[in-house]
VMD Tcl script that draws the C-alpha trace (Angstrom):
set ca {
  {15.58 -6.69 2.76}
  {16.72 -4.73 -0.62}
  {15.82 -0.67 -0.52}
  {13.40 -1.42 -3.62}
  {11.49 -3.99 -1.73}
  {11.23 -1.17 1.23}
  {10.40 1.63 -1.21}
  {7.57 -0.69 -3.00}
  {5.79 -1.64 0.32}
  {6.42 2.10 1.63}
  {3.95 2.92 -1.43}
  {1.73 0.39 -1.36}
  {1.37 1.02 2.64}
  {1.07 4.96 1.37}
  {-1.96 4.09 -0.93}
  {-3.58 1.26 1.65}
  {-3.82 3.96 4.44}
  {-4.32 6.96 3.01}
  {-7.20 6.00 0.77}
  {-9.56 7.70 3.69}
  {-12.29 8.45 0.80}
  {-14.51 5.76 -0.93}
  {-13.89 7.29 -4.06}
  {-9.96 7.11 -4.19}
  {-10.59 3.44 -3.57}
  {-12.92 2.67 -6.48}
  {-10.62 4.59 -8.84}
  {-7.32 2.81 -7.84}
  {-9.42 -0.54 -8.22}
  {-11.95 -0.02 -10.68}
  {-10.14 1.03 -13.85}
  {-10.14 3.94 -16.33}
  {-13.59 4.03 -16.83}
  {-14.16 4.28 -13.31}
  {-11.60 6.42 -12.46}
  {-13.22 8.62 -15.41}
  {-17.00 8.68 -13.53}
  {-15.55 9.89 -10.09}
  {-13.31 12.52 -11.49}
  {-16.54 14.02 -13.09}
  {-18.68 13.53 -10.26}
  {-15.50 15.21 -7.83}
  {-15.40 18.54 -11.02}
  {-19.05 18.20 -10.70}
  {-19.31 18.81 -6.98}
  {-16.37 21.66 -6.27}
  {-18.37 23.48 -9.49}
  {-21.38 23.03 -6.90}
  {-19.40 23.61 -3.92}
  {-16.17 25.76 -4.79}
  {-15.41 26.95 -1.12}
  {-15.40 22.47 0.14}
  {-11.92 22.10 0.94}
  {-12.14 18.23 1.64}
  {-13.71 18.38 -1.75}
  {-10.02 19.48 -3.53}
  {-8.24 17.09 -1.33}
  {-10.26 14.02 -2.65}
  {-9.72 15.32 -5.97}
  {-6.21 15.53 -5.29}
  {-6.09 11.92 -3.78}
  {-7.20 10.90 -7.21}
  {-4.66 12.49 -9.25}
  {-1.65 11.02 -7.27}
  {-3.34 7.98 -7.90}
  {-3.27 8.39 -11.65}
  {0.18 10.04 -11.35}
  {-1.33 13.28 -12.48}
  {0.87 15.04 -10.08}
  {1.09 18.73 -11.44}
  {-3.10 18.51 -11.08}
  {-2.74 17.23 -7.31}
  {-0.27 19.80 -6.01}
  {-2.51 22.63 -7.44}
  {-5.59 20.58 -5.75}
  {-3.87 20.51 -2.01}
  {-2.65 23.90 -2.31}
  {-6.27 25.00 -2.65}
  {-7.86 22.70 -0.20}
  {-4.60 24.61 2.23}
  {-5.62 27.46 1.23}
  {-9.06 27.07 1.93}
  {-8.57 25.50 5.26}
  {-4.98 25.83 6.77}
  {-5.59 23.76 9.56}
  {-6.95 20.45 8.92}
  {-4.16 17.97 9.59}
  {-4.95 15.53 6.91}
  {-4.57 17.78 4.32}
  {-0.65 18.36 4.91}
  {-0.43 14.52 4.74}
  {-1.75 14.51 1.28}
  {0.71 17.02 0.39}
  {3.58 15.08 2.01}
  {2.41 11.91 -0.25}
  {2.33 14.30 -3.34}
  {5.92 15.65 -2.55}
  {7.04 12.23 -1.58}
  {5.81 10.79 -5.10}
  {7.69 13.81 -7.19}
  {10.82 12.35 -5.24}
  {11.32 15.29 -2.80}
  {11.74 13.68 0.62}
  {12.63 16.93 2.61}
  {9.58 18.97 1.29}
  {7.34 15.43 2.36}
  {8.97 15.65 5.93}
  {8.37 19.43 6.35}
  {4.59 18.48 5.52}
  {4.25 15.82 8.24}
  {5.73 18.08 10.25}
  {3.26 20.55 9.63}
  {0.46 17.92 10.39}
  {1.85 16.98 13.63}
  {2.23 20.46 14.26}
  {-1.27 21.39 13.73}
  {-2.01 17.56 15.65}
  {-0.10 16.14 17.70}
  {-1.57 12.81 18.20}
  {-2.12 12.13 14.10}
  {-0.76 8.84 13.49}
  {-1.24 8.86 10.23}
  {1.20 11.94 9.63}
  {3.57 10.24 12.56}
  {3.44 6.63 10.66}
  {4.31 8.26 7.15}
  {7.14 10.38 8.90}
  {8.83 6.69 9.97}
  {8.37 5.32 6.61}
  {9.90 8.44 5.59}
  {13.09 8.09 7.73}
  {13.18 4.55 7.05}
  {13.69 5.33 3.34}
  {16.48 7.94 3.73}
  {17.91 5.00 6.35}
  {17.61 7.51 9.21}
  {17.17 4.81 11.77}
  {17.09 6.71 15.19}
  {14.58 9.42 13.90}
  {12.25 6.09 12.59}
  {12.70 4.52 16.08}
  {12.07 7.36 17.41}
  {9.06 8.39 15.41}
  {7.79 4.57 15.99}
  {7.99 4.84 20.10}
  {5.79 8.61 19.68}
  {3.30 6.78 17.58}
  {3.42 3.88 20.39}
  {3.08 6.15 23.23}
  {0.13 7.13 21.48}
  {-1.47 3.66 20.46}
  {0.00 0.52 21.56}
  {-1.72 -1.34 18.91}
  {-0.78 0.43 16.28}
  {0.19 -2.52 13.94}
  {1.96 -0.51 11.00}
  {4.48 1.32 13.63}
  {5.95 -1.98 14.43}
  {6.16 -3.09 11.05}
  {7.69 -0.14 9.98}
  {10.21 -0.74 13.04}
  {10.35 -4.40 11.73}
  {12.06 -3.02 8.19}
  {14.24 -0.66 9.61}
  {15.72 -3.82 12.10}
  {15.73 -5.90 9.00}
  {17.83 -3.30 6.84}
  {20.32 -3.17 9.75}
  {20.73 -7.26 10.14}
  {18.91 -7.63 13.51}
  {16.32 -9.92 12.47}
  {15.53 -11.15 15.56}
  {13.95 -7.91 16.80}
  {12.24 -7.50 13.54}
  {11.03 -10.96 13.83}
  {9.29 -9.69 17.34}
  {8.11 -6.21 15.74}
  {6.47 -8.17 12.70}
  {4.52 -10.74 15.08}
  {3.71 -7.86 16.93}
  {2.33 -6.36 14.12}
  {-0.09 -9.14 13.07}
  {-0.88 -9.76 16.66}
  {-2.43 -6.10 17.09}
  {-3.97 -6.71 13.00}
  {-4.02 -10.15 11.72}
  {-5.29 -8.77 8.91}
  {-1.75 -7.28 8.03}
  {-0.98 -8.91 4.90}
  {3.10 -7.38 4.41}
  {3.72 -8.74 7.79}
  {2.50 -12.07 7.39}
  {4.64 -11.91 3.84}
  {7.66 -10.78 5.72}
  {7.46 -13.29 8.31}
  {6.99 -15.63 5.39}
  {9.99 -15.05 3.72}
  {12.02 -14.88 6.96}
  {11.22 -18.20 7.81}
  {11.13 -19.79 4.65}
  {14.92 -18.60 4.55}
  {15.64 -20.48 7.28}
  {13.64 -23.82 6.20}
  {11.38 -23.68 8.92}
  {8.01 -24.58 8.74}
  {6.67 -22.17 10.76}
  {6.85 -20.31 7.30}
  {3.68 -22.26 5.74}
  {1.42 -21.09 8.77}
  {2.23 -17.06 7.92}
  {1.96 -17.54 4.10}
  {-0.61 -19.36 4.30}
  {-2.62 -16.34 5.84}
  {-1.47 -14.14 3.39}
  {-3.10 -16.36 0.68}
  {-6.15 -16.05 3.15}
  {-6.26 -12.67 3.30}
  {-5.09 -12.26 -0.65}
  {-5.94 -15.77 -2.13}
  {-4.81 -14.58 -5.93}
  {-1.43 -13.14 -4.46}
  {1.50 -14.07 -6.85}
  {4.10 -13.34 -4.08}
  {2.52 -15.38 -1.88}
  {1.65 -18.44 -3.59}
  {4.88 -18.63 -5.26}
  {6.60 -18.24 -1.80}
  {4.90 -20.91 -0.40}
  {5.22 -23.32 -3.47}
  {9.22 -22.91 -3.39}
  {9.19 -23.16 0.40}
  {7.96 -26.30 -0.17}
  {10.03 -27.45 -3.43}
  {13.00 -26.58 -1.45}
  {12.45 -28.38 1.58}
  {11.07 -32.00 -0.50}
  {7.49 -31.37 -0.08}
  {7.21 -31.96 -3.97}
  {3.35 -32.46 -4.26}
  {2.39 -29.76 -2.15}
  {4.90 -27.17 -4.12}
  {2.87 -28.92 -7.51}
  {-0.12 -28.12 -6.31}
  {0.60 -24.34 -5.14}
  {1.88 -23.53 -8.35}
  {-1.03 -24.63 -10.03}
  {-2.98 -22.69 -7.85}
  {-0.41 -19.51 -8.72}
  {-1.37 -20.25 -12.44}
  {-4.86 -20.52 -12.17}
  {-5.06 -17.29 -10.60}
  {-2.21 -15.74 -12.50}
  {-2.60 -17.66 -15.88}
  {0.48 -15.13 -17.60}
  {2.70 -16.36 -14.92}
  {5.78 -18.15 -16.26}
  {7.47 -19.52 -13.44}
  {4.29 -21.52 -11.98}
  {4.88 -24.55 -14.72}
  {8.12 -24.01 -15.35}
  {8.90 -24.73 -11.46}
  {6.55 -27.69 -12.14}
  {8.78 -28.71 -14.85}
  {11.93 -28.48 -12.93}
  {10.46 -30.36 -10.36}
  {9.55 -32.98 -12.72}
  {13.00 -33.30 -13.96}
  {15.13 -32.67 -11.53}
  {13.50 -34.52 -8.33}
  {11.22 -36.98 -9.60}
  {12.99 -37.38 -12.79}
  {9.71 -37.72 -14.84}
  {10.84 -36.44 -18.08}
  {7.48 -36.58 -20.02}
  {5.97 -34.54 -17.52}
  {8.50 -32.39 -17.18}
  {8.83 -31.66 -20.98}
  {4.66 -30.77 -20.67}
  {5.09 -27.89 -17.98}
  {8.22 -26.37 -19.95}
  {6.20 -26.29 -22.93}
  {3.46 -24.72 -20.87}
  {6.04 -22.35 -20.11}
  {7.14 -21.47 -23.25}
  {3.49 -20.90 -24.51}
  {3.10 -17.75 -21.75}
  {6.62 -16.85 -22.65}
  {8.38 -18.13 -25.96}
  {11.00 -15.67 -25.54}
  {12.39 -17.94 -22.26}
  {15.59 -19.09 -23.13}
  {15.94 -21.25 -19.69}
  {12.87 -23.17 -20.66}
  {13.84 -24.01 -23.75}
  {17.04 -25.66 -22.14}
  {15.44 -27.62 -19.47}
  {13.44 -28.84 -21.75}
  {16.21 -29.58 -24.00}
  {17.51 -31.61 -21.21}
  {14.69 -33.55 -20.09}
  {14.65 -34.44 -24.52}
  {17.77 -35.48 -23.77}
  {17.38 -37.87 -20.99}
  {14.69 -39.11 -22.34}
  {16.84 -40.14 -25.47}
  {15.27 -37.73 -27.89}
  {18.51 -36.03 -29.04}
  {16.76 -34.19 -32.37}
  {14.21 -32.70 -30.11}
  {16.77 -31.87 -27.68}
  {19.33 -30.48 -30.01}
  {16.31 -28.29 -31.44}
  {15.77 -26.95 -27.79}
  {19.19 -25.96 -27.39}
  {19.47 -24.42 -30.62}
  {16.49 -22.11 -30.12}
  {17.72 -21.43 -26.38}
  {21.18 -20.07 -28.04}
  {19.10 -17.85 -30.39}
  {17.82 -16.22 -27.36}
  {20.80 -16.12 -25.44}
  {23.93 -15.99 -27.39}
  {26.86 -18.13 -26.05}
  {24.68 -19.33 -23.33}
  {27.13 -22.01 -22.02}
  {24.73 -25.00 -20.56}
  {23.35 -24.83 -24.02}
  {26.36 -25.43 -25.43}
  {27.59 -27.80 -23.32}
  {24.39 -29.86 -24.29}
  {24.67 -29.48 -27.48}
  {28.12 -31.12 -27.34}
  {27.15 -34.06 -24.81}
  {24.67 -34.67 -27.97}
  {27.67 -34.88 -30.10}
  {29.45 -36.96 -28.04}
  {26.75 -39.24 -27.87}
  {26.54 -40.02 -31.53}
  {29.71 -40.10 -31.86}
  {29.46 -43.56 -29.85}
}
mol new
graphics top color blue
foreach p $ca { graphics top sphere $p radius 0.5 }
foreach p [lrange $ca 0 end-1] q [lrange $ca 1 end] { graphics top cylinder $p $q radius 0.2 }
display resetview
């Protein structure tokens, strides 16, 4: 588990529970032009009603969601101001500070929640994540057993445990936090992706069961589908990887990797060149600037006896990458070959 990977689903966790209004969730789905319509109707309605506290908050929610950060700060201060105890407003302000990449000012704020609350899991669940992120372990654990103590079936407390355990190398225990976690929500998408991964690490097949209801529960997911399909390229199952990647490109029809996996699976395993040379070009025609492409399908030219074609392939893959040795090397089996 990399630090980036925990930072990215610490955000994405951020924005999945504390989207509390209807509106923040339009405009973080629903584009510019959407985005555009609530902020009017939100200016609209603290003009209206400029004493509505919650109204400021919302607004705020929707400027850290457009990253207009200097516009959300003001915005909480003012919904603080205007009501200096309601809990939920100090969390907004912790996800503002957290975002401008001031951890101790984010920490003082869900302090300040819990202060003002003591059983707001929201506030205690973003103070883990928090720890978690600075790789304070014991204040995480310890944040996770409060939130327990509280609710038992709080799902995102043991998959926030579930990372830290990961990031120390006990993934046994993480293994047991995670299927915790989808136990109490088996709706919980990251778990089911962690669990996923973990599994698919270690070849076993219990890994198709917990991607698989990610893809259920996100059937255009990227991660997931891709997951899956190399679980199963890697472990022999070479028509069901095929077909999951041509899900993946269906729903992600810019995605690179889906054909050219298809390709390499073509070549290398089943050692159908013609096929193979199809799904590189496929490749190549989402990204002509992939150099690695170009050489695999130099290769499968080449064992197919087409040295021009392949020596082209190889030529252009150099242009891309300078010096890039298996493209060299090719080119000088093809020399070697008409040599004889």
């Amino acid at each position: 588990m990399t630090k980036n990977l925990i930072l990215f689903l610490f955000l994405s966790l951020l924005f999945i529970t504390g989207c509390r209004n209807e509106n923040k969730k339009q405009a973080l789905t629903g584009g510019a032009d959407s985005t555009k319509v609530i902020l009017e109707n939100l200016n609209q309605q603290i003009s209206d009603h400029p004493k509505d506290a919650e109204l400021y908050e919302q607004r705020a929610k929707l400027y850290l969601g457009i990253h207009q950060i200097d516009n959300a700060l003001k915005d909480v201060n003012k919904a603080i101001s205007l009501d200096p105890g309601k809990t939920d407003f100090f969390v907004t302000l912790s996800d503002i500070y957290l975002f401008m990449g001031q951890p101790e000012k984010s920490k003082e704020s869900l302090i300040k929640s819990i202060e003002l609350n003591s059983k707001n899991l929201e506030a205690y669940s973003r103070l883990a994540k928090l720890y978690l992120i600075v790789k304070d372990y014991r204040n995480c654990y310890e944040t996770v057993k409060k939130i327990l103590n509280i609710d038992n079936n709080y799902a995102t407390a043991y998959f926030t445990q579930a990372l830290g355990l990961l990031e120390q190398g006990d993934t046994n225990r993480a293994v047991a936090n995670l299927m915790q976690a989808v136990d109490k929500n088996q709706a919980y998408y990251e778990a089911y992706i962690q669990l996923g991964e973990l599994y698919s690490l270690k070849k076993n097949p219990l890994a198709v069961g917990y991607l698989k209801n990610a893809i259920r529960l996100r059937p255009a997911s990227r991660e997931a589908l891709y997951m899956l399909g190399m679980y199963y390229q890697e472990t022999g199952s070479y028509e069901n990887a095929i077909a999951t990647y041509q899900n993946l490109s269906k729903s992600d029809t810019l995605f690179r990797e889906s054909p050219y996996n298809i390709g390499y699976i073509y070549l290398v395993y089943l050692k159908d060149f013609p096929q193979a040379i199809t799904y590189f070009t496929k490749s190549l025609n989402k990204d002509p600037g992939y150099y690695q492409a170009y050489f695999n399908r130099g290769y499968a030219y080449e064992l197919s006896g087409n040295y021009a074609k392949a020596t082209e392939d190889y030529q252009k893959s150099l242009k891309i990458k300078v010096n890039y040795d298996k493209a060299v090397e090719g080119l000088n089996r093809i020399d070697k070959k008409k040599i004889k």
